[in-house]
N, C-alpha and C positions, 0 to 999 in steps of 0.2 A: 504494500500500500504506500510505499513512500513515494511516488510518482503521483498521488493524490493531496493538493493541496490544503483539502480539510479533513486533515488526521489534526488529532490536537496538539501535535509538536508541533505544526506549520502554524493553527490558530494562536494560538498560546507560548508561545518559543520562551518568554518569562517566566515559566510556571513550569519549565519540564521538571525541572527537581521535584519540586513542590506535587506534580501529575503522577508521578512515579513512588514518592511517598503515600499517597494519598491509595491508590490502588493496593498497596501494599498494608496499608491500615484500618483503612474505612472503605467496609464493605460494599454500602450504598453507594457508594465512590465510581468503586471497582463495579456495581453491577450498572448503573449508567452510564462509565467508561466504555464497557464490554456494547449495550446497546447502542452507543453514539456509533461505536466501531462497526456494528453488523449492520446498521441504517445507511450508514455510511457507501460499503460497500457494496452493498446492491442499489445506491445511488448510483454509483460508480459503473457498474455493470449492467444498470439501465442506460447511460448516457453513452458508454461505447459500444451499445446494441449485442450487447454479450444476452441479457436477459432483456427482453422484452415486455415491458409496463405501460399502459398506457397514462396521457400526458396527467390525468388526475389520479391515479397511484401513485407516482414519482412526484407529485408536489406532495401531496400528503404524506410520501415519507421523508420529502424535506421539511414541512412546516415542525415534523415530529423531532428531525435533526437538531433545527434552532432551538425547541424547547429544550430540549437534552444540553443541546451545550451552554443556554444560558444559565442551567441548574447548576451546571458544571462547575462554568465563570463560576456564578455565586459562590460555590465551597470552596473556589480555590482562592477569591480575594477576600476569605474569611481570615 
């Protein structure tokens, strides 16, 4: 996935310490990390036609990205 520039090391490049702690300790952390990453990637595999979604599946599983990483932001600028 690192050819993908919304993994949250590209989002968040300030935070990787802090991202990599946080997985490692808080669970909720780690299971909205784990979801942002699997939303992610069949984001990713719908826009290079690898899997095919129609255009309101793939916004719906972006609107569900943004929430996820804004949860995210929040515990990490805590």
């Amino acid at each position: 996935m690192s050819d993908n520039q919304h993994d949250l090391a590209h989002e968040f490049p300030e935070h990787k310490e802090k991202i990599h702690d946080l997985k490692v300790s808080d669970n909720h952390f780690r299971k909205l990390f784990d979801e942002y990453h699997d939303l992610n990637k069949r984001i990713h595999r719908s826009e290079q036609r690898i899997d095919l979604l129609s255009n309101e599946e793939e916004e719906s599983l972006k609107v569900e990205r943004v929430r996820i990483k804004d949860e995210l932001f929040s515990m990490l600028e805590k």
